[in-house]
mmCIF file of the N, C-alpha and C atoms, coordinates in Angstrom:
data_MODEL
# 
_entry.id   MODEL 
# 
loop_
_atom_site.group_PDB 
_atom_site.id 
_atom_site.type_symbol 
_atom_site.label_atom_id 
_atom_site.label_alt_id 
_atom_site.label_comp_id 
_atom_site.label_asym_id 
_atom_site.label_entity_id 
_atom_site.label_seq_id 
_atom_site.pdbx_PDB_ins_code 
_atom_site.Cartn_x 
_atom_site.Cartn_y 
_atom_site.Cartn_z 
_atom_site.occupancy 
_atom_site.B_iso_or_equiv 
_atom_site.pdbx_formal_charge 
_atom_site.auth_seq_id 
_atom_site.auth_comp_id 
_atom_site.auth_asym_id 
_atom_site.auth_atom_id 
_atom_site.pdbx_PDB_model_num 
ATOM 1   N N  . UNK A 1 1  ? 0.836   -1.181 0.000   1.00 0.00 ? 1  UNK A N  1 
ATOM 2   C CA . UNK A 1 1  ? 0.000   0.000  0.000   1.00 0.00 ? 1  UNK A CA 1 
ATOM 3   C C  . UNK A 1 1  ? 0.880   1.244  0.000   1.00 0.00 ? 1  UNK A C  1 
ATOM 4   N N  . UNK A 1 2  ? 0.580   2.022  -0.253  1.00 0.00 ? 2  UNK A N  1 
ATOM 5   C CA . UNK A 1 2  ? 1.009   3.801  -0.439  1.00 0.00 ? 2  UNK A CA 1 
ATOM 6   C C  . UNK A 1 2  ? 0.787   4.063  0.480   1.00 0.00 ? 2  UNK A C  1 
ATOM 7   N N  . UNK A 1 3  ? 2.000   5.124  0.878   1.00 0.00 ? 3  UNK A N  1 
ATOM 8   C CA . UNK A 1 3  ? 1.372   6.173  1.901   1.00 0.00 ? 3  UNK A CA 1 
ATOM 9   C C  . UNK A 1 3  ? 1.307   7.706  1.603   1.00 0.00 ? 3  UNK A C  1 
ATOM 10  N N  . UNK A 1 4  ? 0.954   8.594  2.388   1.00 0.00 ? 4  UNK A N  1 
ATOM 11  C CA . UNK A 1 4  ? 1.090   10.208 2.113   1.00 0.00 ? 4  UNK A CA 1 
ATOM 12  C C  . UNK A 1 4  ? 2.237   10.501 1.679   1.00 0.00 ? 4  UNK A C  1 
ATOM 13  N N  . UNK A 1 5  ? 3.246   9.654  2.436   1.00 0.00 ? 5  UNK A N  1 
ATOM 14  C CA . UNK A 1 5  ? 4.719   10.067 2.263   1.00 0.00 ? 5  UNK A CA 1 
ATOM 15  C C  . UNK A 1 5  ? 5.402   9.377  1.178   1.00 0.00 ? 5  UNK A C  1 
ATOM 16  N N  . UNK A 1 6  ? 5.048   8.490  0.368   1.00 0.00 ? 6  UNK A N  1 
ATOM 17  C CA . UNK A 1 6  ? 5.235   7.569  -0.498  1.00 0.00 ? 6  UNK A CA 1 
ATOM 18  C C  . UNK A 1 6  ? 5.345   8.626  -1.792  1.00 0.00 ? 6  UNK A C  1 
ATOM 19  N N  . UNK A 1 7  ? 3.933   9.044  -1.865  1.00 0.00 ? 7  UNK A N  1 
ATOM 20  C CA . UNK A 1 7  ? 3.163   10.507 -2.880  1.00 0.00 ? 7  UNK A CA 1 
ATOM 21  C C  . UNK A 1 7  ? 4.302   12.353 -2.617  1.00 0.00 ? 7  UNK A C  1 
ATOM 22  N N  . UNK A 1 8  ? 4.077   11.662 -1.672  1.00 0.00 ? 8  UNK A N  1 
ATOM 23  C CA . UNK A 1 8  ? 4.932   13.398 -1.297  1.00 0.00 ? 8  UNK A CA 1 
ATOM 24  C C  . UNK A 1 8  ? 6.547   12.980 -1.947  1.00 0.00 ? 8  UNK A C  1 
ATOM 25  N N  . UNK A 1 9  ? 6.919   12.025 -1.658  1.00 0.00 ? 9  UNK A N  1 
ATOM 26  C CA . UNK A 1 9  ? 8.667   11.558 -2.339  1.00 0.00 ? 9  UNK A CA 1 
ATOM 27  C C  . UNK A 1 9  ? 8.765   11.391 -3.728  1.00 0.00 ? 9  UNK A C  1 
ATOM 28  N N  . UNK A 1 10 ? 7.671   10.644 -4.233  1.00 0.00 ? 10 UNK A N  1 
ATOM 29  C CA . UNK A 1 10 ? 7.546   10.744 -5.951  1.00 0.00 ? 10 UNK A CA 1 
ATOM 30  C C  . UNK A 1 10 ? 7.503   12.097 -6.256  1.00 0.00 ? 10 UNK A C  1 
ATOM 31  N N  . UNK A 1 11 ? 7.128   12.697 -5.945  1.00 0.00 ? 11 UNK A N  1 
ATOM 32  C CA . UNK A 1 11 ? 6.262   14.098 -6.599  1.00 0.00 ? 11 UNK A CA 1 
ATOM 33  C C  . UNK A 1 11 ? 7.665   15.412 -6.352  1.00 0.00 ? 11 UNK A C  1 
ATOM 34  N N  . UNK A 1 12 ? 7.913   14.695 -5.104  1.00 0.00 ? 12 UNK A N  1 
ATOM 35  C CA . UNK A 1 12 ? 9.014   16.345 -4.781  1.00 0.00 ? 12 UNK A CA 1 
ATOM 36  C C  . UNK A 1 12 ? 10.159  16.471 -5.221  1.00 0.00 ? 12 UNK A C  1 
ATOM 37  N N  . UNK A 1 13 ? 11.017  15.717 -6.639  1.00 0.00 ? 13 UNK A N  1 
ATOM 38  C CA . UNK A 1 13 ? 11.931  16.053 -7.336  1.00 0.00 ? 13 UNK A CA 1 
ATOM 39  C C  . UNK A 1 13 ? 10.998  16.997 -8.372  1.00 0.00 ? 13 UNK A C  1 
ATOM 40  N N  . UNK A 1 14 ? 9.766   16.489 -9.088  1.00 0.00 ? 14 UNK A N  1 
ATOM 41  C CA . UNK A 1 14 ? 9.322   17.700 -9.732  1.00 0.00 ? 14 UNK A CA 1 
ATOM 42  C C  . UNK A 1 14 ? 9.001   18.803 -9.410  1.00 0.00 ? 14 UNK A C  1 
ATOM 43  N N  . UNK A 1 15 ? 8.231   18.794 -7.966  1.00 0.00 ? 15 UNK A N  1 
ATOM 44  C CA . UNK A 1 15 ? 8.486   19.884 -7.569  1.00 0.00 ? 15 UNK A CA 1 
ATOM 45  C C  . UNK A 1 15 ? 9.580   20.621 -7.563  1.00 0.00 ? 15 UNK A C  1 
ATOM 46  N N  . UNK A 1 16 ? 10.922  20.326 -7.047  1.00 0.00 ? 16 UNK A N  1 
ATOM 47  C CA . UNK A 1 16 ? 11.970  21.569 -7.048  1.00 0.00 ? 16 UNK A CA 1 
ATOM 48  C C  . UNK A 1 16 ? 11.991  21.397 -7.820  1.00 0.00 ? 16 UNK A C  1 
ATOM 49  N N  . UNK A 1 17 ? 12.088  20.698 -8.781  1.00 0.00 ? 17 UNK A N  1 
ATOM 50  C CA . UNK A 1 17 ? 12.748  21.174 -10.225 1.00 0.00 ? 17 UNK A CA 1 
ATOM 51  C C  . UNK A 1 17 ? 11.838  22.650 -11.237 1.00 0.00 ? 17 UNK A C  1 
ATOM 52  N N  . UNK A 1 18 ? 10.435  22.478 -10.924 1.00 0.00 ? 18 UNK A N  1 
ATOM 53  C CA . UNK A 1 18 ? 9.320   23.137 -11.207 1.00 0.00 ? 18 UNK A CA 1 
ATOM 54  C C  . UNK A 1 18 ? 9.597   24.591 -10.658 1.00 0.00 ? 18 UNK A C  1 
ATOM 55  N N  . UNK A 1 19 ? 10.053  25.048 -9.586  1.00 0.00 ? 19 UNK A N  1 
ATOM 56  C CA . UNK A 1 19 ? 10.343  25.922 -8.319  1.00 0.00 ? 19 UNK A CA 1 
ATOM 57  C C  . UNK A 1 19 ? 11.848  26.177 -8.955  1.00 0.00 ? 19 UNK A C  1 
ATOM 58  N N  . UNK A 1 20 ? 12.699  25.653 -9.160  1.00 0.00 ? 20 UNK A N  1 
ATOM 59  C CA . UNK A 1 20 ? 13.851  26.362 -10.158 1.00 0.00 ? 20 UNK A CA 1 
ATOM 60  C C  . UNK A 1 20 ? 13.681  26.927 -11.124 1.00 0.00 ? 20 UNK A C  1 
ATOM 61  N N  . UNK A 1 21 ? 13.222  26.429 -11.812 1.00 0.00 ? 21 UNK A N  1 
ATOM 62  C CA . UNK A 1 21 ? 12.487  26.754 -13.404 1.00 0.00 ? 21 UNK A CA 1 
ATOM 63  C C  . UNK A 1 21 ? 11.596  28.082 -13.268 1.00 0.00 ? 21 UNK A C  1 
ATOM 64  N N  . UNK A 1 22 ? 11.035  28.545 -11.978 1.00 0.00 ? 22 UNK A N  1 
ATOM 65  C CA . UNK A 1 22 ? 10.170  29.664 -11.493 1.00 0.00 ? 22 UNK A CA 1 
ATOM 66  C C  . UNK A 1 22 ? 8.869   29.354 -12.047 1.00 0.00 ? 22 UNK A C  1 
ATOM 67  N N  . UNK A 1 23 ? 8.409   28.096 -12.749 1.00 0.00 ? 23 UNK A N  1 
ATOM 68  C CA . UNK A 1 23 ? 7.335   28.201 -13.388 1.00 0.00 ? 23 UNK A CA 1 
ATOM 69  C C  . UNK A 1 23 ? 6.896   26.722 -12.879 1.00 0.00 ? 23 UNK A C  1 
ATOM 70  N N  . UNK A 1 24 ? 5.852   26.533 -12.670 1.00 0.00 ? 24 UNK A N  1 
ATOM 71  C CA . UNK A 1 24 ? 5.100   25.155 -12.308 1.00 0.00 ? 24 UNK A CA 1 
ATOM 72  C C  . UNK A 1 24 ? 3.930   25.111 -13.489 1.00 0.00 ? 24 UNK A C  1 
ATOM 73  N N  . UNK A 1 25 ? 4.289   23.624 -14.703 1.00 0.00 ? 25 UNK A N  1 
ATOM 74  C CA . UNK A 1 25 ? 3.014   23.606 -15.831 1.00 0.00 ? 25 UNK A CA 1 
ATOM 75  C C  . UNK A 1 25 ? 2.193   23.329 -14.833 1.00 0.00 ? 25 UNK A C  1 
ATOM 76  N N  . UNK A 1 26 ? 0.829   23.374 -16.135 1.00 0.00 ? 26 UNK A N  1 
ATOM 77  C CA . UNK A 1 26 ? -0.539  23.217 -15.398 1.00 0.00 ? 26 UNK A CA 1 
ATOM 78  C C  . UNK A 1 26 ? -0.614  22.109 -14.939 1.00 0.00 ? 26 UNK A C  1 
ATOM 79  N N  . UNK A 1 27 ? -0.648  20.955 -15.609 1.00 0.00 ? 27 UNK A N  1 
ATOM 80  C CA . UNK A 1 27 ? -0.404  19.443 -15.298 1.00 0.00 ? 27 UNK A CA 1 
ATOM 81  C C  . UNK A 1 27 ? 0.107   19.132 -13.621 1.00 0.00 ? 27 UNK A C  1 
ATOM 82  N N  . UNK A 1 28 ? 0.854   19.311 -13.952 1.00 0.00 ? 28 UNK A N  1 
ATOM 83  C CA . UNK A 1 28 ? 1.778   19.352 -12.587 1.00 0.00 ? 28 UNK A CA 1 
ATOM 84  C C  . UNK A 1 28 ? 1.536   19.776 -11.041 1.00 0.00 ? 28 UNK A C  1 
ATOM 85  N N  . UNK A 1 29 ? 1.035   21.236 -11.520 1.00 0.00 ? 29 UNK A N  1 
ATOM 86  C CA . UNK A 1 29 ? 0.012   22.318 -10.681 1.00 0.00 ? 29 UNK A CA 1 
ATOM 87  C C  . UNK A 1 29 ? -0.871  21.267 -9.988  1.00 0.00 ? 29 UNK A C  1 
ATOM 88  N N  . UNK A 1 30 ? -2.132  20.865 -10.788 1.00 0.00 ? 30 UNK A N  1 
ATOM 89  C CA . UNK A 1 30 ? -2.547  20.019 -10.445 1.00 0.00 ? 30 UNK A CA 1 
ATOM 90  C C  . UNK A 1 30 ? -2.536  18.933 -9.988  1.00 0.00 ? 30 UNK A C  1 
ATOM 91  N N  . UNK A 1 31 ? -1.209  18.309 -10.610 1.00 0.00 ? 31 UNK A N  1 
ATOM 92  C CA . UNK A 1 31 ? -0.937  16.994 -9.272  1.00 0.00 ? 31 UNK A CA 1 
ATOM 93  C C  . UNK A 1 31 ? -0.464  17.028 -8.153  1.00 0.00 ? 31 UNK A C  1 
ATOM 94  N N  . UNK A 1 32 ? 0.244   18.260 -8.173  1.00 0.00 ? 32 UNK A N  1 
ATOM 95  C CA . UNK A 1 32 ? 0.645   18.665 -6.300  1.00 0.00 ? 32 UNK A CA 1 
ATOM 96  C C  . UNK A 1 32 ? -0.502  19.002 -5.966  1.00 0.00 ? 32 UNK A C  1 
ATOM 97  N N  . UNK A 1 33 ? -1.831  19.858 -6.504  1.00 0.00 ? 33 UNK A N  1 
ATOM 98  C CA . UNK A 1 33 ? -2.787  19.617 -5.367  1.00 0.00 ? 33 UNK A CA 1 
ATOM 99  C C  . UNK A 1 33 ? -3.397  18.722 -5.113  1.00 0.00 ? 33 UNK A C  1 
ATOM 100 N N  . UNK A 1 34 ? -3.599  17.815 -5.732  1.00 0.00 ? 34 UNK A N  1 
ATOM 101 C CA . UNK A 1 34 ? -4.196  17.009 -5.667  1.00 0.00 ? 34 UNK A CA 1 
ATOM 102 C C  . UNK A 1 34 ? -3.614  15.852 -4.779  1.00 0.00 ? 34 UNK A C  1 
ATOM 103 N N  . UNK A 1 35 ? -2.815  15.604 -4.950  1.00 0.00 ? 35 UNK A N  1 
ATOM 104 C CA . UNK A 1 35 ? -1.503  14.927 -4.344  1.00 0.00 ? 35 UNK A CA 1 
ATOM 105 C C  . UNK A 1 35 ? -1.383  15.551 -2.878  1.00 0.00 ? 35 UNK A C  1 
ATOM 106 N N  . UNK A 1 36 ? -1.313  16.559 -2.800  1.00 0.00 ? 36 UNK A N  1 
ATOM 107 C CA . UNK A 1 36 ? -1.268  17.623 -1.463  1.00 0.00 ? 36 UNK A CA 1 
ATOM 108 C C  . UNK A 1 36 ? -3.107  17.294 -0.443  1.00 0.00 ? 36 UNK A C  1 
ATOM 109 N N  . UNK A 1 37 ? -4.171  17.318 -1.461  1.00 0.00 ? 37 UNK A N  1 
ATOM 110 C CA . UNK A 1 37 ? -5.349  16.853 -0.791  1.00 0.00 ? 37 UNK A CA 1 
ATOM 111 C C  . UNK A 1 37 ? -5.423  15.153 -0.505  1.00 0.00 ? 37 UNK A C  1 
ATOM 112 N N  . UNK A 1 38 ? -4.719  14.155 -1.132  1.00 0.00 ? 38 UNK A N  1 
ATOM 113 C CA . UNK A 1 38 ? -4.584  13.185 -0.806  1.00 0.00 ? 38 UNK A CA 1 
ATOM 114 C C  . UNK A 1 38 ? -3.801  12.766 0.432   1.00 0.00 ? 38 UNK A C  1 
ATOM 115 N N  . UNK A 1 39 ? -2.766  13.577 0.389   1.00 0.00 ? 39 UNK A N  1 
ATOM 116 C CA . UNK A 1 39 ? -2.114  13.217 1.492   1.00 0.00 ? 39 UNK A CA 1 
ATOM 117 C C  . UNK A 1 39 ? -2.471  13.547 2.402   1.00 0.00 ? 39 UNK A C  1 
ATOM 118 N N  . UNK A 1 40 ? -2.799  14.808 2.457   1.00 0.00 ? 40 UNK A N  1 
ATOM 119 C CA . UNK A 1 40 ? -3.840  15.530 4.021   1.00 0.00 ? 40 UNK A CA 1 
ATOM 120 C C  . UNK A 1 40 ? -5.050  14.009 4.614   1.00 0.00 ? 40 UNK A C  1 
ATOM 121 N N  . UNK A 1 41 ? -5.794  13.609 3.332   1.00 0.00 ? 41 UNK A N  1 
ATOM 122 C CA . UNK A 1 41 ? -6.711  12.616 3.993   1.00 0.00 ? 41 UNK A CA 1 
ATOM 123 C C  . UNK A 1 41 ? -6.098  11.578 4.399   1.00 0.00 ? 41 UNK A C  1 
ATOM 124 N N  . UNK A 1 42 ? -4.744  11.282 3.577   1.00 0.00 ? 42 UNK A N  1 
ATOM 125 C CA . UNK A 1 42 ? -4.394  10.473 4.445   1.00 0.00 ? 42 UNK A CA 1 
ATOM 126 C C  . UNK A 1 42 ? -3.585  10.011 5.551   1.00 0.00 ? 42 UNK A C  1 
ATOM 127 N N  . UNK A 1 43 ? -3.567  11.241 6.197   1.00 0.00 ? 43 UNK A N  1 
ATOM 128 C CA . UNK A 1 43 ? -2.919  11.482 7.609   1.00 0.00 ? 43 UNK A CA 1 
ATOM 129 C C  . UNK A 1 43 ? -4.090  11.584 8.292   1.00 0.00 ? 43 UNK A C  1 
ATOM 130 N N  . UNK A 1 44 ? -5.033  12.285 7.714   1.00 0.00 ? 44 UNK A N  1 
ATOM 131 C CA . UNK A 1 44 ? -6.478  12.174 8.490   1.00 0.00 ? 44 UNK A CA 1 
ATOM 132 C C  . UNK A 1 44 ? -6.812  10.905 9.110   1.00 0.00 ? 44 UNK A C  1 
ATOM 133 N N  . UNK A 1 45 ? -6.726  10.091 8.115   1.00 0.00 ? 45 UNK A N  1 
ATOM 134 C CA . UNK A 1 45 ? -7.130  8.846  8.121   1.00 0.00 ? 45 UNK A CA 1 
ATOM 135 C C  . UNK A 1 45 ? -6.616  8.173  9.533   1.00 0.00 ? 45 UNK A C  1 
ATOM 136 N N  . UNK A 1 46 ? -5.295  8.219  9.277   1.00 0.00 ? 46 UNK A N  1 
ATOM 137 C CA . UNK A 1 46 ? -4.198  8.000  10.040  1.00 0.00 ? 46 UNK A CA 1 
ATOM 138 C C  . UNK A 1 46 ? -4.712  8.081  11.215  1.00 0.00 ? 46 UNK A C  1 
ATOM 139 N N  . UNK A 1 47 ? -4.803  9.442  11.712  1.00 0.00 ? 47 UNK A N  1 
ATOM 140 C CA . UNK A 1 47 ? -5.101  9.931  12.744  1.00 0.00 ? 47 UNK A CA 1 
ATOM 141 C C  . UNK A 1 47 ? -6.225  9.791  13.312  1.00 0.00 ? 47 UNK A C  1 
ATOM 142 N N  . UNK A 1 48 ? -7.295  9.189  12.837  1.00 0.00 ? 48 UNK A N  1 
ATOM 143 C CA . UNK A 1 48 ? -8.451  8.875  13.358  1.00 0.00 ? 48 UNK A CA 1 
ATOM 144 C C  . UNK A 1 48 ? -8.131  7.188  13.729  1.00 0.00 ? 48 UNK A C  1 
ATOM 145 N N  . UNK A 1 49 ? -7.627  6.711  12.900  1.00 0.00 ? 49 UNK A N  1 
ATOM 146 C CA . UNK A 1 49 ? -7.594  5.538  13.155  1.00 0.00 ? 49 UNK A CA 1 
ATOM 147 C C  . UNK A 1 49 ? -6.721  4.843  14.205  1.00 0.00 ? 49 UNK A C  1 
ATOM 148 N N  . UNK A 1 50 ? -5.321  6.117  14.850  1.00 0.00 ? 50 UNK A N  1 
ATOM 149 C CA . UNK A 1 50 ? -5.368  5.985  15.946  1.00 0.00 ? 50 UNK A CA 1 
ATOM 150 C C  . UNK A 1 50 ? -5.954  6.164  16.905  1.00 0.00 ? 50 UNK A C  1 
ATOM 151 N N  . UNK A 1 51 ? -6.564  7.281  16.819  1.00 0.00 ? 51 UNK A N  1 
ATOM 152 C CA . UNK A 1 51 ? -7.834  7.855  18.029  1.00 0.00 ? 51 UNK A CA 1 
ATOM 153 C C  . UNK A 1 51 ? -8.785  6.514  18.728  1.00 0.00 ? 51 UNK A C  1 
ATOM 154 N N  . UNK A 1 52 ? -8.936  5.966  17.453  1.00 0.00 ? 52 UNK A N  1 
ATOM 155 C CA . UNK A 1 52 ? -9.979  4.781  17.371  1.00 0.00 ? 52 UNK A CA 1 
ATOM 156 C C  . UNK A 1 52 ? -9.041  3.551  18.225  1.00 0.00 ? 52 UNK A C  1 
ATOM 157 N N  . UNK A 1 53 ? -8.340  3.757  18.006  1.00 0.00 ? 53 UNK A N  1 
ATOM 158 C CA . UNK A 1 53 ? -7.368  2.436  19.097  1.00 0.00 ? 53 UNK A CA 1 
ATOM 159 C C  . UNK A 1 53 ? -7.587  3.132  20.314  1.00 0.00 ? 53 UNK A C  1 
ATOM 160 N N  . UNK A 1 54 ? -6.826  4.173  20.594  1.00 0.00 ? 54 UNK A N  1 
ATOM 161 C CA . UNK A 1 54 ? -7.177  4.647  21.759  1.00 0.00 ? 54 UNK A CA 1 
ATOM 162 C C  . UNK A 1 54 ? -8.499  4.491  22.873  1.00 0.00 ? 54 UNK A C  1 
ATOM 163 N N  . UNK A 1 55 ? -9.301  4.124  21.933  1.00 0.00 ? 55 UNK A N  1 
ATOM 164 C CA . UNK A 1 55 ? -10.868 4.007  22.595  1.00 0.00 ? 55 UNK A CA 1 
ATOM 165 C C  . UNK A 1 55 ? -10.939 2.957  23.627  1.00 0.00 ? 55 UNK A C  1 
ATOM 166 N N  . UNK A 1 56 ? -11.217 3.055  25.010  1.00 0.00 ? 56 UNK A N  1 
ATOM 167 C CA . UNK A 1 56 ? -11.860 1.870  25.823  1.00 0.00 ? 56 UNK A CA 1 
ATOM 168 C C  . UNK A 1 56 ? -12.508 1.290  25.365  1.00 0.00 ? 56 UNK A C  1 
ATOM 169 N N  . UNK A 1 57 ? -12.855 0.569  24.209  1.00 0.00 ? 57 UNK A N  1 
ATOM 170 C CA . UNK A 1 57 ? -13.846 -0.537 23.655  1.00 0.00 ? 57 UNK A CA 1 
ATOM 171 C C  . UNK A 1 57 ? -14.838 -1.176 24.909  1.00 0.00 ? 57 UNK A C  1 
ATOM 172 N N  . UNK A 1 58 ? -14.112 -1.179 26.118  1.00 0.00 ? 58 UNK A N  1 
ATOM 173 C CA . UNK A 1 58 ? -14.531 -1.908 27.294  1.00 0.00 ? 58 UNK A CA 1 
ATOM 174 C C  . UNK A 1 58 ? -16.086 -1.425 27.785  1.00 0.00 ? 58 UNK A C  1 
ATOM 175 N N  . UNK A 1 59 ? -15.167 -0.394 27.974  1.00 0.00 ? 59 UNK A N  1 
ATOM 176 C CA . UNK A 1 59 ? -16.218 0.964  28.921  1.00 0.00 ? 59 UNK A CA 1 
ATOM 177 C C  . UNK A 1 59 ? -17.259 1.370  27.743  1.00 0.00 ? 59 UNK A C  1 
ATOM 178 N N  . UNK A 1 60 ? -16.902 1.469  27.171  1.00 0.00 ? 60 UNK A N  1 
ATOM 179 C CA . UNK A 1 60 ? -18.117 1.706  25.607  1.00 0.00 ? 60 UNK A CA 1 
ATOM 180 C C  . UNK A 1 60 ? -19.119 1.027  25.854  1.00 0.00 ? 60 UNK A C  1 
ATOM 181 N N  . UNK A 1 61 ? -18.880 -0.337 25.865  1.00 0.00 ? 61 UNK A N  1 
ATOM 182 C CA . UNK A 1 61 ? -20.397 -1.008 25.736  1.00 0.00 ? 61 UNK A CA 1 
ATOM 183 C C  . UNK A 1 61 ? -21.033 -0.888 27.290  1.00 0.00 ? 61 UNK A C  1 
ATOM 184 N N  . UNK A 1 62 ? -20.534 -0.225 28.615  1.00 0.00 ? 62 UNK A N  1 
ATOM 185 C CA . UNK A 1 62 ? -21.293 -0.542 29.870  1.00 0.00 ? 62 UNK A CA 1 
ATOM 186 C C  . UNK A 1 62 ? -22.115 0.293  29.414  1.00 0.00 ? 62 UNK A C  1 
ATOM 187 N N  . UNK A 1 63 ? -23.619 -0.461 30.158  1.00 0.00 ? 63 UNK A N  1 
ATOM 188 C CA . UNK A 1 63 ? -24.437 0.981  30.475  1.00 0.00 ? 63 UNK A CA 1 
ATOM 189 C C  . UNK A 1 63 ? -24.045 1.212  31.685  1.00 0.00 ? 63 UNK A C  1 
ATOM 190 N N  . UNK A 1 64 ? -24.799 2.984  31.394  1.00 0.00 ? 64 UNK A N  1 
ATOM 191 C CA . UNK A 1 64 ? -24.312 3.865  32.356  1.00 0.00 ? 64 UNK A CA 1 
ATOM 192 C C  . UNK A 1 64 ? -25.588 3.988  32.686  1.00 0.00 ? 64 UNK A C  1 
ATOM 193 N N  . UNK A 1 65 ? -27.520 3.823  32.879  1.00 0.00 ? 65 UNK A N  1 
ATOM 194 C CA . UNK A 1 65 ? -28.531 4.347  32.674  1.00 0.00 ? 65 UNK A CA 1 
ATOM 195 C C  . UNK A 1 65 ? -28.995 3.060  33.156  1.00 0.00 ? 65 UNK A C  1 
# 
């Protein structure tokens, strides 16, 4: 599987190279954002899905009522 950081390492030789050049094509433009919104979700992801470990599973199901 891929990760955020997998996407961010492919992508960031074009980036500087794009950022030397002073000019970023459109193409490109677009795959860093896009690439840039992928990775955000998937730290999101990440991060919920530790949260979700974190959870007392235990205490969850007592009733309290």
């Amino acid at each position: 599987t891929s990760s955020a950081d997998d996407f961010r390492a492919t992508l960031e030789p074009l980036h500087a190279e794009a950022h030397q050049k002073g000019a970023i094509p459109g193409p490109l433009h677009q795959e860093l954002i896009l690439t840039g919104y992928y990775c955000a979700l998937s730290d999101a992801i990440q991060g919920c899905l530790q949260r979700a470990r974190d959870i007392d599973w235990r205490k969850w199901d007592l009733a309290y009522f």
